[in-house]
N, C-alpha and C positions, 0 to 999 in steps of 0.2 A: 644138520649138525649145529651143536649150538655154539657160542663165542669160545665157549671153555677149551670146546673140540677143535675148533678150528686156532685155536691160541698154540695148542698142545701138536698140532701135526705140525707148525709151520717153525717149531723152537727151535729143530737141528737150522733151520734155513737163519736165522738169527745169532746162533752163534758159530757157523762156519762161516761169517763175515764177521768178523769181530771186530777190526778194525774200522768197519765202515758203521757199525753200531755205535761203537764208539763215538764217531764222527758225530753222528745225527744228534746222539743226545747232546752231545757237547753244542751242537745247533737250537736243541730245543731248549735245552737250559741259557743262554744267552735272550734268544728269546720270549723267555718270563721271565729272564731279570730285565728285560729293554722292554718288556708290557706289549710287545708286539703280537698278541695271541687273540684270538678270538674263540667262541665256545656256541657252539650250537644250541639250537631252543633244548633238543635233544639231552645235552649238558647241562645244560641248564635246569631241566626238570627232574635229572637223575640229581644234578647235588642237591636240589631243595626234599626229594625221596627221601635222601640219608642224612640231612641235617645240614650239608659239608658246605663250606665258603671258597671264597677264591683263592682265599689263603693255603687252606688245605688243598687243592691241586697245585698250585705254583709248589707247595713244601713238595708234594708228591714227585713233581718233574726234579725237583733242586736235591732230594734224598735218593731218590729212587734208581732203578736200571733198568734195562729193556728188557723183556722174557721173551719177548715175539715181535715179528713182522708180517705182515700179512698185504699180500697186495688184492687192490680193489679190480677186480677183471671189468668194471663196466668205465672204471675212468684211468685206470693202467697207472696208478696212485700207491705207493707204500705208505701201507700206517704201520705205526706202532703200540704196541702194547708196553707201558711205561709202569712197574710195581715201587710203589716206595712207601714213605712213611707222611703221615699228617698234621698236625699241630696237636694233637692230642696224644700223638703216640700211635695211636692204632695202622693198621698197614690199608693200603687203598690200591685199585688200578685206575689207568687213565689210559684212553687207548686216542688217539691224537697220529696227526700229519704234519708235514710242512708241503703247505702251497706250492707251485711253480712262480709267485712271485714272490717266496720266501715268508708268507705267514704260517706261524702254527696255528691250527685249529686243532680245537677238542673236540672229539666226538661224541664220547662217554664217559662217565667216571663211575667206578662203585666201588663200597665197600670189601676188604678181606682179602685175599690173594688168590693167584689162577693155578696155583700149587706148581710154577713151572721153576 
């Protein structure tokens, strides 16, 4: 299955906690305003793919909302699937965690939306 698939089966689970969604962004948005985030080589090589800066994911997390959650079954880990908007305007996802010591990490980012 690809990200898209697995973004799209896991939505109902995202917004029948809504509250707790709520929560998390509101964690992860403190957290790129406090610069406390870190980004994978992975991330890394996706933004430089599509042109995008650091500025365009932090705008992403700071505009954006969650479409999905997805748990990691080999480290028992929630990520997120975060859609928003970029410094140019155009719409991006960013699919990201928060640590157990409280960092966000980015995983991914790409252009366009996951149509959730």
């Amino acid at each position: 299955m690809d990200i898209r698939g697995g973004i799209r089966s896991c939505l109902a689970s995202a917004r029948g906690d809504s509250w707790v969604v709520s929560i998390i962004l509101e964690r992860m948005r403190e957290l790129v305003r406090t610069v406390r985030y870190v980004m994978t080589i992975h991330a890394l090589d996706a933004m430089e793919d599509d042109e995008l800066t650091v500025f365009d994911v932090e705008r992403c997390f700071l505009t954006g909302r969650i479409v999905e959650r997805q748990r990691d079954r080999a480290r028992r880990e929630w990520k997120y699937l975060v859609e928003g908007w970029l410094t140019d305007g155009s719409r991006a996802a960013v699919i990201a965690k928060v640590t157990r010591t409280g960092r966000l990490v980015v995983l991914t980012v790409y252009l366009g939306e996951t149509g959730g």
